[in-house]
GUDO-769607 format. One record per residue (C-alpha): residue number from 1; chain; x, y, z. Coordinates in nm, 4 decimals. Each point is the difference from the previous one (the first is absolute). Layout:
! GUDO-769607
SITE   k c        u        v        w
SITE NUM A        X        Y        Z
...
***
This chain:
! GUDO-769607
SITE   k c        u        v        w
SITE   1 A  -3.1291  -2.9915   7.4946
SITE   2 A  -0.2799   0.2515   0.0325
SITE   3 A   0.1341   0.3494  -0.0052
SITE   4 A  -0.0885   0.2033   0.2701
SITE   5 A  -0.2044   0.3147  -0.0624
SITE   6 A   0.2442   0.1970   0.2830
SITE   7 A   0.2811  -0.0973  -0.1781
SITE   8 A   0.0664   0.2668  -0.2516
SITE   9 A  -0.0884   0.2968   0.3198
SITE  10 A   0.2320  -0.1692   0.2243
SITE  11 A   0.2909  -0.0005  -0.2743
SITE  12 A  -0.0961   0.3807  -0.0855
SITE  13 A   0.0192   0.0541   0.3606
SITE  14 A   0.3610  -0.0937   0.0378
SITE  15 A   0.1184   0.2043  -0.2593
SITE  16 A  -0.0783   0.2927   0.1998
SITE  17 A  -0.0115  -0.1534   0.4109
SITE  18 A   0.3360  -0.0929   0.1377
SITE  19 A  -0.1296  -0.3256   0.1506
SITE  20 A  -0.4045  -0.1516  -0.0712
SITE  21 A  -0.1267  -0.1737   0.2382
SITE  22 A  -0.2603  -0.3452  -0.0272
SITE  23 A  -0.2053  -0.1241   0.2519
SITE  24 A  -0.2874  -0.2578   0.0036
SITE  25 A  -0.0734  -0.3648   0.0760
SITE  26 A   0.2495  -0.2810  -0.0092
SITE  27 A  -0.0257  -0.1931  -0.3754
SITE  28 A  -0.2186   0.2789  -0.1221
SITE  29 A   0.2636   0.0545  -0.3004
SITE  30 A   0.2783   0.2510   0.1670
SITE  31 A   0.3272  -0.2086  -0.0543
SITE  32 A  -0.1485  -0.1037  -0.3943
SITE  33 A  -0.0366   0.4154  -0.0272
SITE  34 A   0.2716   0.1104   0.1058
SITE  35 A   0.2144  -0.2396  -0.2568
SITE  36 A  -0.2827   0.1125  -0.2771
SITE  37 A   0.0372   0.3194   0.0189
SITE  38 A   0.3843   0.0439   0.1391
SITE  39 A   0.1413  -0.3289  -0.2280
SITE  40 A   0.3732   0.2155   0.0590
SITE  41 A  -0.0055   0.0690   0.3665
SITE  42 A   0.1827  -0.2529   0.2608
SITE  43 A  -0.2374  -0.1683   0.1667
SITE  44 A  -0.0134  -0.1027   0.3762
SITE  45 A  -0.2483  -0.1968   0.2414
SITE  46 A   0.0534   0.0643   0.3373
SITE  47 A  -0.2070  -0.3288   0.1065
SITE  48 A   0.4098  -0.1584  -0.1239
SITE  49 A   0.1328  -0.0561   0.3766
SITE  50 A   0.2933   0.0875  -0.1312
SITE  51 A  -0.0599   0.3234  -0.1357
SITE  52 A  -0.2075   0.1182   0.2707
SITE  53 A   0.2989  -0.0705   0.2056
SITE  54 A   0.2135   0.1727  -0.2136
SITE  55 A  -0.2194   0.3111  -0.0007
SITE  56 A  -0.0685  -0.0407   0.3701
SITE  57 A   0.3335  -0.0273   0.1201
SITE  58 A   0.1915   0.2547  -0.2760
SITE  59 A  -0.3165   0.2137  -0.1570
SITE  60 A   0.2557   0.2393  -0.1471
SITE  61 A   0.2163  -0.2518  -0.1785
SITE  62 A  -0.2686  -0.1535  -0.1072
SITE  63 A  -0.1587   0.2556  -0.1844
SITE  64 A   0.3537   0.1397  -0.1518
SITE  65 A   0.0601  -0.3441  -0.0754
SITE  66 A  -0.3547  -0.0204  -0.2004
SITE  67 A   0.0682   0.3424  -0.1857
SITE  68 A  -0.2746   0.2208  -0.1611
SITE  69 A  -0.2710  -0.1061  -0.1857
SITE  70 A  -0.1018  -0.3050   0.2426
SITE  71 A  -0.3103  -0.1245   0.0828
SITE  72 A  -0.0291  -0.1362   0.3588
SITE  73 A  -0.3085  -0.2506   0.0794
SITE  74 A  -0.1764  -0.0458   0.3346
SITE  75 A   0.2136   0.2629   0.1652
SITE  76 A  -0.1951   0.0225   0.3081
SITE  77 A   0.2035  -0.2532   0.1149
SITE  78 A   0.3181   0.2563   0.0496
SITE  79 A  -0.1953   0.3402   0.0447
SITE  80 A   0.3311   0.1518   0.1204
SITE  81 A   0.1110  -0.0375  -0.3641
SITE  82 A  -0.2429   0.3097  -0.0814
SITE  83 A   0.2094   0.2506   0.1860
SITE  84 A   0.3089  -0.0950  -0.1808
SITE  85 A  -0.2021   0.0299  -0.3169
SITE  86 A  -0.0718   0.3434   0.0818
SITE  87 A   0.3473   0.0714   0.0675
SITE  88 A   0.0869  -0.1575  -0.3335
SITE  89 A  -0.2623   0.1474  -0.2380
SITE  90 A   0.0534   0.3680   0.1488
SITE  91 A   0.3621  -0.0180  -0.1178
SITE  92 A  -0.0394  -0.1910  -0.3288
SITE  93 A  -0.3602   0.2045  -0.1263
SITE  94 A  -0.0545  -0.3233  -0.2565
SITE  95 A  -0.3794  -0.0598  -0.0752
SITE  96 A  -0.1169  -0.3694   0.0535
SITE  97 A   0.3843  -0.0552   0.1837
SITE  98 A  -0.2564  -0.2108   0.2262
SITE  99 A  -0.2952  -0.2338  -0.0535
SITE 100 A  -0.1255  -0.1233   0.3318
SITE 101 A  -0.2828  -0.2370   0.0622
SITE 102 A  -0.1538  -0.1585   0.3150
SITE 103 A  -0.3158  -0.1531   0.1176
SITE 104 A  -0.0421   0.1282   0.2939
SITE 105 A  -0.1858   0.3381  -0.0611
SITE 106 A   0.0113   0.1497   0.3277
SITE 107 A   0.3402  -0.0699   0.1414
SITE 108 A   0.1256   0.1228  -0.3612
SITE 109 A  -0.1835   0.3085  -0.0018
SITE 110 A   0.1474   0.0910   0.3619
SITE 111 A   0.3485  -0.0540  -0.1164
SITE 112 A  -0.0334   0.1848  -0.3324
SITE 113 A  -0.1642   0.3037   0.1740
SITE 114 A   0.2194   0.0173   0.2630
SITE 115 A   0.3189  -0.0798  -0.2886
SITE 116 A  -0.1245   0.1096  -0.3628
SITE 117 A  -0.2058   0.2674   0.0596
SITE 118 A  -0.0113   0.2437  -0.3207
SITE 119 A   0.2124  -0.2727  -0.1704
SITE 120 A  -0.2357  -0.3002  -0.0697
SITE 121 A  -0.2562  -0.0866  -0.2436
SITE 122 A  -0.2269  -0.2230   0.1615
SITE 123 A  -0.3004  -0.2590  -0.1519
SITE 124 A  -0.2225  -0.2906   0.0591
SITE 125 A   0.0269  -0.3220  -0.1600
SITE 126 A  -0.3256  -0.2136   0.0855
SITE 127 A  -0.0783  -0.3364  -0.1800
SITE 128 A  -0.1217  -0.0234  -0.3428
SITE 129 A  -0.2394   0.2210  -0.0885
SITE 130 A  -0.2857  -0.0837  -0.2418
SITE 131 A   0.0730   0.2436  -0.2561
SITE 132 A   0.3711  -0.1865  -0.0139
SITE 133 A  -0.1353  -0.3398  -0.0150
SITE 134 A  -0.3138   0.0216  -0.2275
SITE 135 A   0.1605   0.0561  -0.3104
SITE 136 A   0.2350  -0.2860   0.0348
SITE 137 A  -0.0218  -0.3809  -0.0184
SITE 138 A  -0.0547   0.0019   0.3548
SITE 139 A  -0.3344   0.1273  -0.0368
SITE 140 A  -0.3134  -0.1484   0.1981
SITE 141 A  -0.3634  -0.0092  -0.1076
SITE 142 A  -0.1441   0.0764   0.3167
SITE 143 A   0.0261   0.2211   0.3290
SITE 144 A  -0.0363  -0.2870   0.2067
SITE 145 A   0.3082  -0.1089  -0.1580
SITE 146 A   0.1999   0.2868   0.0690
SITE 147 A  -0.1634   0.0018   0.3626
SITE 148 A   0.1145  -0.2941   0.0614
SITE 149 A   0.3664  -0.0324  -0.1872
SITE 150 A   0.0711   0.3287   0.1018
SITE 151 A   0.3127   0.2265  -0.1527
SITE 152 A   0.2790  -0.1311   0.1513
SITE 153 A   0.2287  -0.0323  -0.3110
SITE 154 A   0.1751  -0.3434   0.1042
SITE 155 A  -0.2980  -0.1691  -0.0504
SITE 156 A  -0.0962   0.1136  -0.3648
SITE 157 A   0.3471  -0.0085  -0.1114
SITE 158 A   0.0430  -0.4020   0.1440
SITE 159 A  -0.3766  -0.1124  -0.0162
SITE 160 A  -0.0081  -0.0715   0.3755
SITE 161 A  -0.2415  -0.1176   0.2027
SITE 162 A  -0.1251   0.3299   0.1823
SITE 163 A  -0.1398  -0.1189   0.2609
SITE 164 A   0.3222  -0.2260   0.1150
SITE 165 A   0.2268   0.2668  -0.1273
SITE 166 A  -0.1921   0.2415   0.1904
SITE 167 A  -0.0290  -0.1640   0.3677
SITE 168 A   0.3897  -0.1064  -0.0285
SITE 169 A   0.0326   0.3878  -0.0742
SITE 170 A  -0.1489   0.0503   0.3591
SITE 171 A   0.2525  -0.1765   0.1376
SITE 172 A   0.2928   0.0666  -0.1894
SITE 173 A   0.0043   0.3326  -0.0193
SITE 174 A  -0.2627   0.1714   0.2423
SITE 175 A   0.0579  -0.2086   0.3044
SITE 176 A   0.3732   0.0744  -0.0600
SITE 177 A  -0.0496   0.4011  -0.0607
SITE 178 A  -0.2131  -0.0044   0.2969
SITE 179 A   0.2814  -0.1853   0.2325
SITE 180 A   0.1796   0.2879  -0.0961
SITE 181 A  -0.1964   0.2465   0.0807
SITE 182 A  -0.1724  -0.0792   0.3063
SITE 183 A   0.0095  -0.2636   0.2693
SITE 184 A  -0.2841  -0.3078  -0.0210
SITE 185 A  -0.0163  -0.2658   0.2035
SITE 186 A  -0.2514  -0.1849  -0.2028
SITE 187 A   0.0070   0.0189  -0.3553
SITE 188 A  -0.3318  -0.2716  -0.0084
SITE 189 A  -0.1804   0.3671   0.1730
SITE 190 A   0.1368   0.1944  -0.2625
SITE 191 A  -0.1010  -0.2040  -0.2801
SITE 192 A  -0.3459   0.0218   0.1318
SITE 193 A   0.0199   0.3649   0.0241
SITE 194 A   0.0727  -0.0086  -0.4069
SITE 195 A  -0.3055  -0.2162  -0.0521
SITE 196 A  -0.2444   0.2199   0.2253
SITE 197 A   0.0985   0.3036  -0.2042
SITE 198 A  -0.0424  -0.2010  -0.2965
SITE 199 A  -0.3078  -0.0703   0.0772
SITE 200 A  -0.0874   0.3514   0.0754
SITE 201 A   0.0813   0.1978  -0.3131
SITE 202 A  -0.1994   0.2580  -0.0641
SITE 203 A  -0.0658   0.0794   0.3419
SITE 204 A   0.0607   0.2542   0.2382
SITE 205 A   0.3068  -0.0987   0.2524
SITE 206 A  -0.0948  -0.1178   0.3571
SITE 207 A   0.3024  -0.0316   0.1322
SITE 208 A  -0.1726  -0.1057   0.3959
SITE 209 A  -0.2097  -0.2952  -0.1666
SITE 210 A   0.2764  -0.1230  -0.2483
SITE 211 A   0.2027  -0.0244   0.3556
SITE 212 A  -0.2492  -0.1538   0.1813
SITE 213 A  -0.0610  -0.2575  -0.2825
SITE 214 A   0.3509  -0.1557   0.0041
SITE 215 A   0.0817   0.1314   0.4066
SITE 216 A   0.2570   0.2405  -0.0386
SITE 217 A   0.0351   0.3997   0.1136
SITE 218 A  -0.1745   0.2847  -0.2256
SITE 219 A   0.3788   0.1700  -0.0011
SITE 220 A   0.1020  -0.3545  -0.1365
SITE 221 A  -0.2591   0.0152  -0.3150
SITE 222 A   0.0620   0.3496  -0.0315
SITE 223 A   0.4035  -0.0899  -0.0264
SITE 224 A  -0.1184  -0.3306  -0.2364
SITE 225 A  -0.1470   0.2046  -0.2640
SITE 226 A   0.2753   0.2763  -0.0349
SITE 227 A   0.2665  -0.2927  -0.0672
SITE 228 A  -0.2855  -0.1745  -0.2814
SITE 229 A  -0.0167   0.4200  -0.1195
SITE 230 A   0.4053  -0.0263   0.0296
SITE 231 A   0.0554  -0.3063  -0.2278
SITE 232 A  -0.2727   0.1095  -0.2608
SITE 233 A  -0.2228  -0.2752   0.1381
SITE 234 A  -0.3166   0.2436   0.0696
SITE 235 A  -0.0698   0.3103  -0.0480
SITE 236 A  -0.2887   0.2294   0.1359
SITE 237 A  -0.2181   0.2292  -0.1682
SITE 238 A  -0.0820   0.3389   0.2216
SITE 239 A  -0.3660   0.1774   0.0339
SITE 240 A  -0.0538   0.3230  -0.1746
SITE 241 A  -0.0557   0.2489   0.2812
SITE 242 A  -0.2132   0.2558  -0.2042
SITE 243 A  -0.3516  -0.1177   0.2121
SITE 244 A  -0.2276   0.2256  -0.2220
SITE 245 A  -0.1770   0.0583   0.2701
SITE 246 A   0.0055  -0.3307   0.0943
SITE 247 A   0.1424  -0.2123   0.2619
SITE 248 A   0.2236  -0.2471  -0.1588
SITE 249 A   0.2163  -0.2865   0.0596
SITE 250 A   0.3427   0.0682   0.0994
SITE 251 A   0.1756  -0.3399   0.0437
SITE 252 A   0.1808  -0.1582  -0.2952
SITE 253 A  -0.0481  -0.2858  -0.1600
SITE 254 A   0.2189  -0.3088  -0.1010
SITE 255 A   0.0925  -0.1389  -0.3527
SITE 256 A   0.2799  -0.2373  -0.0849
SITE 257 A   0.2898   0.1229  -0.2922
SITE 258 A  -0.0823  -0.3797  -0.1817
SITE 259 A  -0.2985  -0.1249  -0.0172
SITE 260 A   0.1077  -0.3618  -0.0496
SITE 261 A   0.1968   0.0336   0.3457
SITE 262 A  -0.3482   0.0579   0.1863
SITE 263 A  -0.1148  -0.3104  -0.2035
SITE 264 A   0.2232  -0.2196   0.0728
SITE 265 A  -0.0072   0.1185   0.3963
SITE 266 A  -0.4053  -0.0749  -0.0474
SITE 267 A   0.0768  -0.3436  -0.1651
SITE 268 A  -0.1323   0.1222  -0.2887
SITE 269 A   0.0761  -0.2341  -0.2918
SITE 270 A  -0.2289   0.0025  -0.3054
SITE 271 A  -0.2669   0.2380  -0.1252
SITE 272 A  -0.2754  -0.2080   0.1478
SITE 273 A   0.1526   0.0572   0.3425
SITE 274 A   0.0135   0.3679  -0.0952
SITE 275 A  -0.3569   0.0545  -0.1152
SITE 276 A  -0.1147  -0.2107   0.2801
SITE 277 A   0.2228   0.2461   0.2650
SITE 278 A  -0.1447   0.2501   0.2253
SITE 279 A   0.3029   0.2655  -0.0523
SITE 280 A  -0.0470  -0.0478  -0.4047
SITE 281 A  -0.1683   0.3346  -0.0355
SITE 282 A   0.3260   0.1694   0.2149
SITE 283 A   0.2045  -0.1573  -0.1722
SITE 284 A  -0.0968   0.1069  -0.3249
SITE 285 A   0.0097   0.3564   0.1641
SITE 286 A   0.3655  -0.0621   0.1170
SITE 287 A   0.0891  -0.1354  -0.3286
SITE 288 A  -0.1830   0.3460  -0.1888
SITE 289 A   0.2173   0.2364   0.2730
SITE 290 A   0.2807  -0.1674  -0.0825
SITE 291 A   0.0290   0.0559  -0.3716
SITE 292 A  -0.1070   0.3609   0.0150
SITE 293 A   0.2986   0.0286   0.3356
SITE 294 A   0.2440  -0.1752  -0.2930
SITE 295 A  -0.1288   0.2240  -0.2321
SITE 296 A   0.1415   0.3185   0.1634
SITE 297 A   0.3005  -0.1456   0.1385
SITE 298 A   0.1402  -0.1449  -0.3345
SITE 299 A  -0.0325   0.3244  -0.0762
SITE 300 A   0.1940   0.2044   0.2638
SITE 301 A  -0.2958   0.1169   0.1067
SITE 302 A  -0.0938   0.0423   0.3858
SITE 303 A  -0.3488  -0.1099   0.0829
SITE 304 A  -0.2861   0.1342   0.1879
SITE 305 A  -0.2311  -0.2382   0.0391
SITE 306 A  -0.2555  -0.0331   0.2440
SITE 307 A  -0.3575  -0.1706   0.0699
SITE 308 A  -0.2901   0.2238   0.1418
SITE 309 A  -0.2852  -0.1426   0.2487
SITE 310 A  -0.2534   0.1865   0.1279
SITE 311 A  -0.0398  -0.1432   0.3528
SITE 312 A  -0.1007  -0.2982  -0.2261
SITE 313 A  -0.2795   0.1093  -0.1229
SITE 314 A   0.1685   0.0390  -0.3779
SITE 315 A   0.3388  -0.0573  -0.0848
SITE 316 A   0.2339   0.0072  -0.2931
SITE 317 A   0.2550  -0.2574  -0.0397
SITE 318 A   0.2716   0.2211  -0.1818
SITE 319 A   0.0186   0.3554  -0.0132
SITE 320 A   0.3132   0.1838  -0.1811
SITE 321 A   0.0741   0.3393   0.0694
SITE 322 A   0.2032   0.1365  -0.2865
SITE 323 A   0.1277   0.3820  -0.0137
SITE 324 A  -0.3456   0.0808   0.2566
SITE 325 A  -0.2410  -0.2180  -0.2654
SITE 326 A  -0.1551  -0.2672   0.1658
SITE 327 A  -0.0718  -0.3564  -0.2239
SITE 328 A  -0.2180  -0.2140   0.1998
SITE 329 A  -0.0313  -0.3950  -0.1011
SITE 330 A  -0.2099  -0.2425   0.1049
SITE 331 A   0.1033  -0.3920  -0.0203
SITE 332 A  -0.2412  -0.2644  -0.0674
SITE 333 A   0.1515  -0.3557  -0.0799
SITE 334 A  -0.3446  -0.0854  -0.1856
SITE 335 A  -0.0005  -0.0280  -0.3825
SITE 336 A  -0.3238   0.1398  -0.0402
SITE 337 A  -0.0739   0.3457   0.1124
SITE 338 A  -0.2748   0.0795   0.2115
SITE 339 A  -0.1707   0.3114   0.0862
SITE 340 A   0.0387   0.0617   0.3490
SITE 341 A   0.3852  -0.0190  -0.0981
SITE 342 A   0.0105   0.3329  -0.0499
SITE 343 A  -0.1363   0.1171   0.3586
SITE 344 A   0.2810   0.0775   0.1803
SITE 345 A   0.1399   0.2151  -0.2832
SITE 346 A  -0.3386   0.1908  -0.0470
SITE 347 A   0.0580   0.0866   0.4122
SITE 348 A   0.3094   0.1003  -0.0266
SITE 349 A  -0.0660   0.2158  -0.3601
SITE 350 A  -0.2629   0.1925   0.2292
SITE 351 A   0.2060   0.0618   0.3120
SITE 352 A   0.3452   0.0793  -0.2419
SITE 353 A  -0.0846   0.1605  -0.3368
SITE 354 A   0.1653  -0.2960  -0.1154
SITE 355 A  -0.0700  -0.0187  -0.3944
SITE 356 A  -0.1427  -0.3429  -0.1578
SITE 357 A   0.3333   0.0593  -0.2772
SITE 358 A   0.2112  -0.0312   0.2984
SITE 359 A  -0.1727  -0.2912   0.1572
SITE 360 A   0.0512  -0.3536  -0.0747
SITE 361 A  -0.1585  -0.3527   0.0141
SITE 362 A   0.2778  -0.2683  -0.0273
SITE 363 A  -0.1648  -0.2956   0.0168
SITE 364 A   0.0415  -0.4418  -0.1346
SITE 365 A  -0.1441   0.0068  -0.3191
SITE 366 A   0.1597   0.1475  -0.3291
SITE 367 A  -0.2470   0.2959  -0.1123
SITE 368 A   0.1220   0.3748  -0.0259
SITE 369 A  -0.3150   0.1694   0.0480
SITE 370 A  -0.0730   0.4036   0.0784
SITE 371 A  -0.2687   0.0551   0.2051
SITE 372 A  -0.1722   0.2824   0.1800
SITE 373 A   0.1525  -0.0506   0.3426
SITE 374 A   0.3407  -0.1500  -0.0866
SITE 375 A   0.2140  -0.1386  -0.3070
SITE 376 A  -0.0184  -0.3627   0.0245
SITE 377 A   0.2954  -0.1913  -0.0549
SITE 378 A   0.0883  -0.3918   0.0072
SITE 379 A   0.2561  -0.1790   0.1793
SITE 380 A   0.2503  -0.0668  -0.2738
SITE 381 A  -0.0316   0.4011  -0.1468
SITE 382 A   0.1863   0.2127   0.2969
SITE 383 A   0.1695   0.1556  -0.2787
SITE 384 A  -0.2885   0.1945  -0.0585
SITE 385 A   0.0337   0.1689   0.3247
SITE 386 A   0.1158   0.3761  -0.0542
SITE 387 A   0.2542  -0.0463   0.2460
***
């Protein structure tokens, strides 16, 4: 089992919250957590018929029934359940009397503010993150392996196939969410709306020529990509608005939470496919985000990430803003470094005041390098990052 680095804040957290909350993808480790962490609790799924029924039909006899310290998977299914917990917790004052996880971010987050405000410790749980993985047997040599395999822990833990565990993962889990949450006709459409945005990490969204693509409505594309952004499918990245004078880009762009599921939705099999790939450069990008997005969130800590683009003219990939400080980084999937890498952050330095300490070349080959624009740092070193 490879411990989880948000383990020990989440367990801190419910010594002082009455109920923590989990969200994140489905199989990205929340039901393995939850019994790590909280070994003493009574446990509950709500994806058991029977105790969805149970909590559906009598929510308050179901919780009494359960008693304190209780942790309560996939509770989405029975948001109703939250207001009872409030009713509970405000008479009891126990910290960690609940543990509740689900994997549906925004439909949880509704309930719990409208439920558990002031009374809930909330956090993250993404797949693997490289930091968790690379000291462990699990380990790959390469970031075309990781690319490709992605974090999903089911498939480290069981040597799977990724790319078969990974499709059936489509359908098993975010063709049902979606059934759920929103009405499709055609699930054959929908599948090709996962492989367009697939195919366009990295790039700004479009949601009229994604539509016209496939020949459905702008609203329907628009409503598409909030339930992938619900199930922790994708994820976009928002434009600094700063222009420094400048007229900049304000559209966001689209990244996927696993690399390995944008694979696998590309057909994306071996690293000759990869290198071969037009989107290998985004992807790389998506798979740099991703780490430094883990990064914060395994630590409880909210994330302000952006990308800047001066009309495209000069761009940065990643820009941080921590406490007003600005850390630009630029992404290049090469393993050799070349000159003209540094461009965009030289622009931006000379529009922001950004310093070259605070700047940052992440980029495929293994040097840690400080140079006069930027520190340069290789793919398999983010823990150098100062943040």
């Amino acid at each position: 089992m490879i411990p989880r680095l948000l383990g020990p804040i989440v367990k801190a957290s419910a010594g002082k919250m009455p109920v923590v909350a989990i969200t994140g993808p489905r199989q990205s480790g929340k039901s393995t957590l939850l019994k790590q962490v909280f070994p003493e609790y009574k446990y509950v799924n709500l994806e058991d018929i029977e105790q969805r029924r149970y909590a559906t039909e009598d929510p308050k006899g179901f919780l009494l029934n359960l008693g304190k310290h209780t942790a309560i998977d996939e509770v989405q299914y029975v948001p109703d359940l939250l207001s009872y917990i409030q009713v509970i917790v405000d008479q009891s004052n126990i910290p960690g009397h609940y543990i509740i996880s689900g994997s549906q971010n925004l439909l949880l987050m509704e309930s719990v503010s409208q439920s558990l405000a002031g009374r809930v410790a909330i956090f993250n749980l993404l797949p693997l993150a490289l930091e968790e993985i690379r000291s462990t047997q699990y380990s790959l040599n390469t970031y075309e392996e990781y690319i490709l395999k992605g974090f999903y822990p089911r498939i480290y833990d069981q040597d799977l196939n990724p790319g078969n565990w990974l499709l059936d993962y489509i359908q098993t889990y975010v063709e049902r969410d979606l059934r759920q949450l929103i009405n499709v006709g055609d699930l054959g459409t929908f599948r090709q709306f996962l492989e367009i945005c697939a195919g366009r990490i990295g790039q700004l969204v479009n949601f009229s020529e994604i539509g016209n693509m496939i020949g459905v409505s702008y609203q329907t594309i628009n409503k598409w990509l909030s339930v992938t952004q619900t199930s922790f499918i994708t994820h976009t990245l928002r434009p600094y608005h700063q222009n420094f004078n400048k007229r900049i880009v304000k559209t966001p762009k689209l990244y996927f939470h696993d690399t390995g599921l944008a694979c696998a939705l590309l057909n994306l099999r071996t690293i000759n496919e990869l290198n071969a790939h037009f989107a290998k450069g985004a992807l790389f990008e998506n798979f740099i985000i991703n780490e430094v997005l883990k990064s914060r969130l395994n630590r409880n800590l909210y994330p302000k990430h952006y990308f800047w683009n001066a009309a495209g003219a000069h761009e940065i990939d990643l820009l941080l803003d921590q406490g007003g400080r600005l850390y630009p980084i630029e992404i290049k999937s090469a393993r050799t470094i070349g000159t003209h890498f540094f461009d965009g952050l030289r622009y931006f330095q000379s529009l922001s005041g950004a310093s070259s300490e605070n700047s940052f070349l992440i980029y495929g080959g293994d040097e840690t390098q400080k140079r006069s624009l930027a520190q340069v740092i290789g793919w398999n070193h983010l823990d150098k990052l100062p943040f």
